[in-house]
C-alpha positions as CSV (number, residue, x, y, z in Angstrom):
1,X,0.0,0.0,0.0
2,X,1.0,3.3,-0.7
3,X,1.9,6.2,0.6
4,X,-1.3,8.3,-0.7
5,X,-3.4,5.0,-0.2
6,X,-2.5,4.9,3.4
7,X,-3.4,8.4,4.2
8,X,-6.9,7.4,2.8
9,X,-7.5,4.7,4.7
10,X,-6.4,6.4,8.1
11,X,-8.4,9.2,7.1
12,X,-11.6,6.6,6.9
13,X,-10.7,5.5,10.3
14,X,-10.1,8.3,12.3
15,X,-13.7,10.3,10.5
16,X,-16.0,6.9,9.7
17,X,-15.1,4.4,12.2
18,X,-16.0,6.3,15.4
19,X,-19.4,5.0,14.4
20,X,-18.4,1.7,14.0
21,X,-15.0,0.4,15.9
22,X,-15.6,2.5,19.6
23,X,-14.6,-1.1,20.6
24,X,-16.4,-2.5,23.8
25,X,-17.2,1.3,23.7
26,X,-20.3,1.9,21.1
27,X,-20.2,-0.3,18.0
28,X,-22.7,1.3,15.6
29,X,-21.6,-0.8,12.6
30,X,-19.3,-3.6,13.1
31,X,-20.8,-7.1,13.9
32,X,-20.3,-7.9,17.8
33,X,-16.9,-8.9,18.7
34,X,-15.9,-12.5,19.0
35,X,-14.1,-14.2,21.6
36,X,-9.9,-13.5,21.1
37,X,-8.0,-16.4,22.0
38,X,-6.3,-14.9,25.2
39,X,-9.4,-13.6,26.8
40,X,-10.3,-15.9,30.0
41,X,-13.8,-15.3,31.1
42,X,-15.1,-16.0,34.7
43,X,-18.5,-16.2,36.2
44,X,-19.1,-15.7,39.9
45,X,-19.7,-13.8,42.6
46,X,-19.5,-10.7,44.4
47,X,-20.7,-11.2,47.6
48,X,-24.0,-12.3,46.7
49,X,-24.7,-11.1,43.1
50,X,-23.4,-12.8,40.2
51,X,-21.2,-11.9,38.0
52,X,-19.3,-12.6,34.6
53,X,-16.1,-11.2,33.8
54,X,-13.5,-11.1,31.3
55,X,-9.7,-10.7,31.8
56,X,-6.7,-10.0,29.1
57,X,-3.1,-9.5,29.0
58,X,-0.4,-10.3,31.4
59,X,2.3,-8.8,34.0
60,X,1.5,-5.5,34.4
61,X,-0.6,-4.7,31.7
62,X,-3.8,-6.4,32.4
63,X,-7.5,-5.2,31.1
64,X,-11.0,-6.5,31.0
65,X,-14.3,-5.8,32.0
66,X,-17.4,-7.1,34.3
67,X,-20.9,-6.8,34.7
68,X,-23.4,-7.8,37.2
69,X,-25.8,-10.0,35.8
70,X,-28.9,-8.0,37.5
71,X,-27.8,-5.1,35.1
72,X,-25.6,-6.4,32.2
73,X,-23.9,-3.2,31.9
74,X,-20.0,-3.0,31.3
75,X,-17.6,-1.9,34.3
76,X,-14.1,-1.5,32.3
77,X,-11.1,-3.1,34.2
78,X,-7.3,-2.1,34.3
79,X,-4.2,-3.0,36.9
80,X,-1.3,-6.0,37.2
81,X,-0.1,-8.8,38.6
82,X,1.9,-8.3,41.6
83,X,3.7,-12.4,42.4
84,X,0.6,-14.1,42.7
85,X,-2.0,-11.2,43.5
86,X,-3.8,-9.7,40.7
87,X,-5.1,-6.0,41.6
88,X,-7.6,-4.3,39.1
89,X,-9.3,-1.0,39.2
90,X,-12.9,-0.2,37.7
91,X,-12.8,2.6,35.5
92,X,-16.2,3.7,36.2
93,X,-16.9,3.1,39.9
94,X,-13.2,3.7,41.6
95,X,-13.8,0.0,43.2
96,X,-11.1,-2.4,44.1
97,X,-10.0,-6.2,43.5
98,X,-7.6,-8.1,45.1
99,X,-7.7,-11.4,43.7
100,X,-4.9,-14.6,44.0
101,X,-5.4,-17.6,42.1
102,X,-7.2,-20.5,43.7
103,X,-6.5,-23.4,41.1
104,X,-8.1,-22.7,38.1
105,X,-10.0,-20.1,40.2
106,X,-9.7,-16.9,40.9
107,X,-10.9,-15.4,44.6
108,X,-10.4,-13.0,46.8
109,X,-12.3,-9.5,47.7
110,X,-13.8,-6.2,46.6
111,X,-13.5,-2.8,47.8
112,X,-16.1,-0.4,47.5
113,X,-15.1,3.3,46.9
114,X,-17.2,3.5,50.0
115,X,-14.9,1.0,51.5
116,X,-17.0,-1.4,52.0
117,X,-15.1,-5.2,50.9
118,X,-17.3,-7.9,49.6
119,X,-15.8,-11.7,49.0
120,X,-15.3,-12.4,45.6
121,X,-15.1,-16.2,44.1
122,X,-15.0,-16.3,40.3
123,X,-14.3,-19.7,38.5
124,X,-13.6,-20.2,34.5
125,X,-16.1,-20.5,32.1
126,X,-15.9,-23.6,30.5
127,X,-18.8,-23.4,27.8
128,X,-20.9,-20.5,26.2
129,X,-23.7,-19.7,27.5
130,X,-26.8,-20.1,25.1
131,X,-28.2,-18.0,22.8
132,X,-31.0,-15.0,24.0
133,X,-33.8,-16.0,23.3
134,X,-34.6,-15.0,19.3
135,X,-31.1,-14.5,18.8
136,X,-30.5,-15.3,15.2
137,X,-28.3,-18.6,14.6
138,X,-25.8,-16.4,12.6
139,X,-25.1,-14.9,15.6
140,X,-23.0,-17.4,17.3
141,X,-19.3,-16.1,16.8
142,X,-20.4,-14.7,19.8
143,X,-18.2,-14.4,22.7
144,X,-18.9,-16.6,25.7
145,X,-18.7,-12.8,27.5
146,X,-21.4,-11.9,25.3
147,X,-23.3,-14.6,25.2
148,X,-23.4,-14.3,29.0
149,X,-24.4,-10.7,28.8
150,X,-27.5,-11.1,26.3
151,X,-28.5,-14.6,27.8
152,X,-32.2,-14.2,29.5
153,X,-33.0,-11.7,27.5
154,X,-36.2,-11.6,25.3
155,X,-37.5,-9.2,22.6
156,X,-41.4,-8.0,23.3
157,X,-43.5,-7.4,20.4
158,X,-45.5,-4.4,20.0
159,X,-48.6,-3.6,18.3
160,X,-48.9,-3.8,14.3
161,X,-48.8,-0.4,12.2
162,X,-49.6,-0.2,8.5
163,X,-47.2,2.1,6.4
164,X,-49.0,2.2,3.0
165,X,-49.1,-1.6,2.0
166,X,-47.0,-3.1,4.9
167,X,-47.3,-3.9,8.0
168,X,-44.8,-3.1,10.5
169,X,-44.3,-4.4,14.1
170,X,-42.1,-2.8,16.7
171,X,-40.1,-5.2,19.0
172,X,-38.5,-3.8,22.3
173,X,-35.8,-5.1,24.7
174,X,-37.0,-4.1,27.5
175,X,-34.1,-3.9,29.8
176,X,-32.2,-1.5,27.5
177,X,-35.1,0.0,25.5
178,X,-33.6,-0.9,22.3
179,X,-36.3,-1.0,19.6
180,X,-36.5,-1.8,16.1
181,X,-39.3,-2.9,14.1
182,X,-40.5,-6.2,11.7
183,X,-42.1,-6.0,8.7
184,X,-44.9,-8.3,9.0
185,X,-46.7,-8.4,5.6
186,X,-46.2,-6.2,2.1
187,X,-43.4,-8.4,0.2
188,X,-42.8,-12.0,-1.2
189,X,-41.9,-14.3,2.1
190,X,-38.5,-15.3,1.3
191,X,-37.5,-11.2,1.3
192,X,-39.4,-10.6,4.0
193,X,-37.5,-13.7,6.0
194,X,-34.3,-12.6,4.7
195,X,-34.6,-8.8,5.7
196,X,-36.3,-9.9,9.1
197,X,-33.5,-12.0,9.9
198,X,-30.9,-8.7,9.1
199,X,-33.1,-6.3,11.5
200,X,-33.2,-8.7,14.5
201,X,-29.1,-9.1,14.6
202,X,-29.2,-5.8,13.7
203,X,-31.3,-5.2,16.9
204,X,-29.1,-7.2,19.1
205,X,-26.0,-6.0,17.9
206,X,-27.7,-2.6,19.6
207,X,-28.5,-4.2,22.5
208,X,-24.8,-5.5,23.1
209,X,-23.5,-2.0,22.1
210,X,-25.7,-0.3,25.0
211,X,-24.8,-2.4,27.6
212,X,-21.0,-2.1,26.5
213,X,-20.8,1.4,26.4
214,X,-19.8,2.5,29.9
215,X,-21.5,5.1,31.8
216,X,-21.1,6.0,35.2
217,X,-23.4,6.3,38.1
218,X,-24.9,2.6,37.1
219,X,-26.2,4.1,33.7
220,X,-24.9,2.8,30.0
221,X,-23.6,5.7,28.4
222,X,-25.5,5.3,25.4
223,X,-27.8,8.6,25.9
224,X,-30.1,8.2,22.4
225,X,-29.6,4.6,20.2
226,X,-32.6,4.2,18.1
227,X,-34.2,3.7,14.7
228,X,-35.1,7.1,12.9
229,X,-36.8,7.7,9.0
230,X,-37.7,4.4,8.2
231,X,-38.7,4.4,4.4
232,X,-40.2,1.5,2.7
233,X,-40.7,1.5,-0.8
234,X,-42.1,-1.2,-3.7
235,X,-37.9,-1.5,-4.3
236,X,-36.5,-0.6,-1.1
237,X,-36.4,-0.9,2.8
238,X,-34.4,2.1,4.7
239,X,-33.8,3.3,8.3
240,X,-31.3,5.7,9.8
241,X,-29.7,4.2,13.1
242,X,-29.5,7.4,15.5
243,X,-26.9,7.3,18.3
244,X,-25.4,9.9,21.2
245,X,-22.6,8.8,23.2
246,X,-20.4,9.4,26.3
247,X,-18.6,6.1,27.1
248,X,-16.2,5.9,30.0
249,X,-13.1,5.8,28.3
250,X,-13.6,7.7,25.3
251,X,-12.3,11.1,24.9
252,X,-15.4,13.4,24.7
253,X,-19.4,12.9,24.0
254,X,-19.9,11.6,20.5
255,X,-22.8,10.9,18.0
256,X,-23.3,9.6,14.8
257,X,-25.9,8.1,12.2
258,X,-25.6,4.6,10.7
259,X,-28.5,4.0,7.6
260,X,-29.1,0.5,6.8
261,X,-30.8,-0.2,2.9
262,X,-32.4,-3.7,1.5
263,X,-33.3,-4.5,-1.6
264,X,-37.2,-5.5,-1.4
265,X,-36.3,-7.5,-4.9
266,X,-33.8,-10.0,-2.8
267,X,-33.4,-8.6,0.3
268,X,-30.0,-7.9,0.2
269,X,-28.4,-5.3,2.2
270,X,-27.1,-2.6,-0.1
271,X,-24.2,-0.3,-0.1
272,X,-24.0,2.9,-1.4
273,X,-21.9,2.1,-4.4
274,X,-25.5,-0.2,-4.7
275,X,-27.2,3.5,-5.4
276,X,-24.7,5.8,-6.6
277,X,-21.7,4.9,-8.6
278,X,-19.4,7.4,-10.8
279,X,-16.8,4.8,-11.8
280,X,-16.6,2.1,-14.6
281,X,-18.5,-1.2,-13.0
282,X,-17.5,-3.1,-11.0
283,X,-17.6,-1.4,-8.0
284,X,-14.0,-1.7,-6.2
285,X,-15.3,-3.7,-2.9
286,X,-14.7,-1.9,1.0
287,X,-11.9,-1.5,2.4
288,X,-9.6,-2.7,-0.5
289,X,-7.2,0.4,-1.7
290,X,-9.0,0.9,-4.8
291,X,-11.9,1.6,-2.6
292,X,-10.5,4.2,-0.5
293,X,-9.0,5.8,-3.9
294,X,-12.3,5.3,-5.9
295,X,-13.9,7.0,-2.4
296,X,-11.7,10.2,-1.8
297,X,-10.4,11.0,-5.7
298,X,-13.4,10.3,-7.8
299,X,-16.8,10.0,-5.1
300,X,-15.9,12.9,-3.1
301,X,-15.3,15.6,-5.5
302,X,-18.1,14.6,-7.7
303,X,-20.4,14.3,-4.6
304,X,-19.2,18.1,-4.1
305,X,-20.1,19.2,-8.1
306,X,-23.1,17.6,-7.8
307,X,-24.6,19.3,-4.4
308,X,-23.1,22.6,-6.0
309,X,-25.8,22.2,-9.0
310,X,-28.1,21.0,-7.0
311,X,-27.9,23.1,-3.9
312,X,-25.2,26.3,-4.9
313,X,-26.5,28.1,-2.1
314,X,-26.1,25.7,0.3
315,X,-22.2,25.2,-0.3
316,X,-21.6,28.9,0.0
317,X,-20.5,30.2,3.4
318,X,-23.2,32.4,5.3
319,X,-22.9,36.0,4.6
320,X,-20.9,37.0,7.8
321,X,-20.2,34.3,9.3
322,X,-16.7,34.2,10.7
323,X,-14.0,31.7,8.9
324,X,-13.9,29.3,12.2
325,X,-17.5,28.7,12.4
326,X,-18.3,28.5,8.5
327,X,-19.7,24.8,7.7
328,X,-17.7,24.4,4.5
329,X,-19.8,21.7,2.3
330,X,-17.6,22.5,-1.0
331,X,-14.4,20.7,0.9
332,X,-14.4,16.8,-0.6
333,X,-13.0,15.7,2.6
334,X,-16.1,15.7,4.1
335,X,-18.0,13.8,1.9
336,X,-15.8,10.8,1.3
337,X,-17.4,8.4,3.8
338,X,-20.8,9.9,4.7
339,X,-23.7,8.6,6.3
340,X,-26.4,7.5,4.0
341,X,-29.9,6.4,3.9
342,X,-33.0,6.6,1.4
343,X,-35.9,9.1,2.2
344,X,-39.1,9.5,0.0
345,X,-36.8,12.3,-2.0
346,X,-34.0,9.8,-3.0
347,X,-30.7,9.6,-1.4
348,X,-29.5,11.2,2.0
349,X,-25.9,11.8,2.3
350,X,-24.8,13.2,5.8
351,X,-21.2,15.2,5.3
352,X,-19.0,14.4,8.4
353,X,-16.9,16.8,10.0
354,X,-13.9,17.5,12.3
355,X,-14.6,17.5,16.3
356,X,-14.6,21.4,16.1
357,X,-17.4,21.7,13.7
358,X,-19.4,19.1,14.3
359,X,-22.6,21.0,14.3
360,X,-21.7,20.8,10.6
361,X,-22.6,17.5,10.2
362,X,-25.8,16.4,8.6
363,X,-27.0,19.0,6.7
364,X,-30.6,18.3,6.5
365,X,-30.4,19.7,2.8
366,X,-28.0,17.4,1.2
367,X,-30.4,14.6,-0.7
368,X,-29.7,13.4,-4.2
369,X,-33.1,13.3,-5.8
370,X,-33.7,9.8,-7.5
371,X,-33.4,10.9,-11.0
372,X,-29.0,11.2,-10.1
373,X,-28.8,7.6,-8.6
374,X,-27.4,5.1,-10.5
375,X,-29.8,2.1,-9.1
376,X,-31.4,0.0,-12.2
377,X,-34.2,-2.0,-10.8
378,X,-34.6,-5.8,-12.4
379,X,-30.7,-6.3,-12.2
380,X,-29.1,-8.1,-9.3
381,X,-26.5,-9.5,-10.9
382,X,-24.6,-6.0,-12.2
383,X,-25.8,-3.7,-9.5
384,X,-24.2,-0.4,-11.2
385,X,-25.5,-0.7,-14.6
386,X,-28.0,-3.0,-16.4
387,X,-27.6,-5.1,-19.7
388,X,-28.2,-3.3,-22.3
389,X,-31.2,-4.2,-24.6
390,X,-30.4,-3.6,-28.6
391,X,-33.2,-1.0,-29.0
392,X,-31.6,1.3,-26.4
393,X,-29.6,3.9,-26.6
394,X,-27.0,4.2,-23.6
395,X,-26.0,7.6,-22.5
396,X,-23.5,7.0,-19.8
397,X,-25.2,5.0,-17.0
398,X,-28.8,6.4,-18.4
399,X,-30.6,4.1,-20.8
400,X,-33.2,5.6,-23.2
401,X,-36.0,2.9,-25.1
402,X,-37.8,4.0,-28.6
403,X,-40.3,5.6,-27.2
404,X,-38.2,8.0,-25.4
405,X,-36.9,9.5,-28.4
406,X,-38.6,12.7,-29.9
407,X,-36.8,12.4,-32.8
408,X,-33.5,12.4,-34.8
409,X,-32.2,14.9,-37.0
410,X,-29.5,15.9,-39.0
411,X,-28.6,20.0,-38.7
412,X,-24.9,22.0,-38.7
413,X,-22.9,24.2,-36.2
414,X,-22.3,27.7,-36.8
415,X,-18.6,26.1,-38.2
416,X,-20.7,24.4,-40.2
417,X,-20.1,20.8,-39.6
418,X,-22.8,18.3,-40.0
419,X,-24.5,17.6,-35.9
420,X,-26.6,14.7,-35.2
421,X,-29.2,15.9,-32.5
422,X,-31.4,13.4,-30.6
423,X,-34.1,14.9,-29.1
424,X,-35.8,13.4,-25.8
425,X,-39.5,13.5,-24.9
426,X,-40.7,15.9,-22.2
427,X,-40.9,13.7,-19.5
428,X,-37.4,11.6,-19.9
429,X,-35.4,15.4,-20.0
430,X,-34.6,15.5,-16.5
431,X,-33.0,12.0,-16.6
432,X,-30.8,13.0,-19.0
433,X,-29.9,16.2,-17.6
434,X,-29.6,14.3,-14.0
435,X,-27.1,12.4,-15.5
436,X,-24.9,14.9,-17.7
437,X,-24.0,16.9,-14.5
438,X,-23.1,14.1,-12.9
439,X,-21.0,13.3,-15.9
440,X,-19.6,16.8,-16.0
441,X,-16.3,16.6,-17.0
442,X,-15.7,13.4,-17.9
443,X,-15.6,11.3,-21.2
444,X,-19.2,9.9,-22.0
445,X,-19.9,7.3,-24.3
446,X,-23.1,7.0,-25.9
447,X,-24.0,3.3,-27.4
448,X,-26.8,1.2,-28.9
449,X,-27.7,-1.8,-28.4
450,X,-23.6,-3.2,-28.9
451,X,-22.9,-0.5,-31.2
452,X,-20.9,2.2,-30.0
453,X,-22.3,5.8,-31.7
454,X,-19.7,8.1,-30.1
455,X,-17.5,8.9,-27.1
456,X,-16.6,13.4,-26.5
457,X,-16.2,15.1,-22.6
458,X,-19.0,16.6,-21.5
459,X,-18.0,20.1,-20.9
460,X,-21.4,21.2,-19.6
461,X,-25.0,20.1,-18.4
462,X,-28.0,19.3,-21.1
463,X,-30.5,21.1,-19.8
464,X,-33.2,20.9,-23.7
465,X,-33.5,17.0,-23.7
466,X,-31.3,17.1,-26.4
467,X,-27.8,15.1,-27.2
468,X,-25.9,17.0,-29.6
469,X,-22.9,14.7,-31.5
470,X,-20.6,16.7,-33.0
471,X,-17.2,17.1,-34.2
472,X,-15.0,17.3,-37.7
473,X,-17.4,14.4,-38.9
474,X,-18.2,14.3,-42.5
475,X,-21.9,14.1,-43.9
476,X,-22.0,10.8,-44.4
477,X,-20.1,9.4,-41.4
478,X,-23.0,11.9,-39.3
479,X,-25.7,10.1,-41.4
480,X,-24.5,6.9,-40.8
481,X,-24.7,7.4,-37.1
482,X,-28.2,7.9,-37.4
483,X,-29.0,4.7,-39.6
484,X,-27.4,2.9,-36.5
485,X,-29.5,4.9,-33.9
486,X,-32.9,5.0,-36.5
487,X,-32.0,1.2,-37.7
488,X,-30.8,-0.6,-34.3
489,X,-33.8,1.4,-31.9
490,X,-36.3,0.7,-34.5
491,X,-37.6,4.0,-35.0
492,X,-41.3,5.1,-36.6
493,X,-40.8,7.5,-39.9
494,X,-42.2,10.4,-37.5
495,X,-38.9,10.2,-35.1
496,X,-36.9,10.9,-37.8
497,X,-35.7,13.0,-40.6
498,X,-35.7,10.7,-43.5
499,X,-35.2,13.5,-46.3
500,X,-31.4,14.2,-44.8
501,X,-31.0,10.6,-45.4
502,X,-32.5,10.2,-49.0
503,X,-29.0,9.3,-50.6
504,X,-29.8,6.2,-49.9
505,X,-32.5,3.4,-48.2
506,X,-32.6,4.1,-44.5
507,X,-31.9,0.7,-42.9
508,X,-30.5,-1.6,-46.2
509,X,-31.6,-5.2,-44.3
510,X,-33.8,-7.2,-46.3
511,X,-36.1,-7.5,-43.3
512,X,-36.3,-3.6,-42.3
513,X,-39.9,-3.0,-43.0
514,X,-40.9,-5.2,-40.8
515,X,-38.3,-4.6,-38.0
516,X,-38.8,-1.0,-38.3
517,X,-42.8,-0.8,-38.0
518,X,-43.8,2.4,-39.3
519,X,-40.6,3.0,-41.8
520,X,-41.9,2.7,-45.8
């Protein structure tokens, strides 16, 4: 890895994994942590409440963490051994353990801040304990710590809501409050199974994450952890995971948003590149280098030229505001890794900021309407871009059918060199000028069917519905590029001008009259 690569992907940690790698602290993203293989876990007593705990490292540079099972929630752990005693500390609650090995064992006392000292008697673990109850199967890289801390635990179903066609069902944790809903009804059985499934580890991965975010006076510190903006759809299901922050141990209050997207078609979980790509498919996959390239060199600054024609206003700084307090929406770095779910608009993407301007974050203004996403419904297999039929006409990742087309015509430029203009109807326009500005800039090809028409940067948006090919082309070459486009897309004698092309037949196959319907 590189130099310019590694800055990237340092950069991605220290802005985008807060959210998701606070470990033990507040995982908003990452699956739950399994066991590592020098962790020893103990379950026991404190005078007379139970307790599980978990122990690492060696000498004088031991850590781990507790809970009492009444609770659940994490007390962190720190201190050495001194010969054969082991002395800890709890981050959270100032108490005390002296503990000396008893056998496999562990015993000895606790020693209230209060100073109050309790016996302690803690023995190994020598199994996991079981599941939660409704705890999905795919769950169980679990750690027997874990497993310990969920185990007893239930979810309670709420009452059934309708949103449009579906039926929703909240289900609650009670102990933490944790609450995420179902969908009960409005898609084919195997999706609704397979999303289900996501949302209830989704759920518990929530539930671990409060109780291992550290608080103090007996609280988690999780302040706010819940769903927010759910948005089902005939193609999608999204939700925007909402969580505030102040875990013993961290460095200052945090928050952050996590959106989660499924595919109603499979039920797949979708990533962003899913919705809105600007490269050449595939998709480079997370966390590889071409990733983190693909992310801060190509998604950023287009992200940026996009919200400025979309939202100019927005990206300007407020008329006298001072320099340190400006939210400055125009700088790429803060859109390289943003949070991202799908709203009845289209696409939210939430810009992410440094500590000192985190008020910054989350404009509630920056959403891609649906016309810029890159999404093609019916494809599963090629996520970024559809096969493309033979009677369409490609214009970058925007595919246009016959009946789109307003017609084709032959004109010159005031050099006076033969153009070839395709006109779009009405109601396709925006697509295509959706699509030029986020092609600004670049090199777009425009095919049909296999047939490639012509390839020219765009230097500026089409905002008349209409593709203009031009260039040092000849007559003939620009009529021949319209045989292909008339001939290939099957057009009607009404979408086209057939007296610019009178030199000879239109489409030359013996079979064109029938193929092109309306064509003499």
């Amino acid at each position: 890895m590189d130099g310019h690569t590694f800055r990237k992907v340092l950069h991605f940690f220290v802005r985008y994994q807060p959210l998701a790698l606070v470990a033990s602290l507040v995982l908003l993203t990452a699956p739950l942590r399994a066991a590592s293989d020098d962790r020893q876990v103990y379950a026991g007593t404190v005078g007379a409440a139970q307790v599980v705990v978990e122990l690492e490292g060696s000498g004088d540079n031991v850590t781990g963490r507790y809970f009492y099972r009444k609770y659940r929630l994490d007390i962190g752990l720190s201190g050495r051994w001194t010969g054969d005693r082991l002395l800890l500390e709890a981050r959270s609650s100032g108490d005390q353990l002296n503990l000396h090995r008893a056998g496999a064992e562990l015993a000895g006392s606790l020693t209230t801040k209060a100073g109050r000292t309790l016996p302690v008697r803690l023995s190994p673990v020598a199994a996991p304990a079981p599941l939660a109850a409704g705890l999905s199967a795919d769950m169980a890289d679990l750690s027997p710590y874990e497993r310990h801390q969920l185990a007893g635990l239930s979810l309670v179903p709420g009452s059934i809501r309708q949103d449009g066609p579906r039926a929703l069902r909240d289900w609650r944790e009670p102990v933490s409050g944790i609450t995420l809903f179902r969908i009960e009804s409005g898609y084919p059985a195997p999706v609704l199974a397979r999303i289900n499934a996501a949302l209830e580890r989704q759920q518990w991965e929530r539930v671990s994450q409060w109780f291992g975010c550290e608080g103090f006076g007996g609280q988690s510190g999780m302040d706010v952890s819940e769903a927010r903006a759910p948005y089902l759809s005939d193609d999608f299901v999204s939700y925007a995971w909402f969580a505030s922050w102040s875990c013993a141990g961290t460095a200052h209050p945090d928050f952050g948003t996590q959106g989660v997207t499924f595919d109603t078609r499979t039920g797949r979980e979708l990533q962003l590149e899913d919705l809105l790509y600007f490269g050449n498919p595939p998709a480079p996959q997370p966390g590889t280098p071409a990733f983190f390239d693909y992310r801060g060199d190509i998604f950023a600054p287009r992200i940026v030229s996009l919200l400025g024609q979309l939202y100019p206003n927005e990206l300007q700084p407020a008329d006298g505001e001072a320099a340190e307090d400006q939210c400055d929406y125009a700088d790429t770095s803060v859109w390289d890794f943003p949070s991202w779910y799908l709203t009845g608009q289209g696409l939210y993407l939430g810009a992410y900021f440094a500590r000192a301007q985190r008020p910054c974050d989350e404009p509630d203004w920056s959403v891609i309407p649906w016309q810029h996403l890159t999404w093609h419904k019916g494809d599963d297999t090629v996520p970024h871009r559809s096969a493309v039929p033979t009677s369409t006409l490609h214009f970058g990742q925007r595919e246009f059918t016959r009946d789109n087309i307003a017609g084709v015509a032959l004109a010159f430029d005031d050099r006076n060199f033969p153009v070839l203009d395709i006109a779009l109807r009405p109601e396709v326009a925006q697509h295509l000028e959706a699509e030029s500005i986020r092609l600004l800039n670049t090199d777009v090809a425009i095919t049909v069917g296999d047939k490639s028409i012509s390839s020219a940067r765009l230097v500026e948006p089409i905002t008349e519905g209409r593709i203009r090919i031009s260039g040092r082309f000849s007559l003939t070459e620009v009529q021949d590029m319209a045989r292909q486009i008339i001939c290939t897309m099957h057009l009607g004698a009404e979408q086209y001008d057939s007296f610019a092309l009178s030199d000879r037949p239109v489409c030359e196959s013996p079979a064109a009259p029938e193929a092109q319907g309306a064509i003499p």
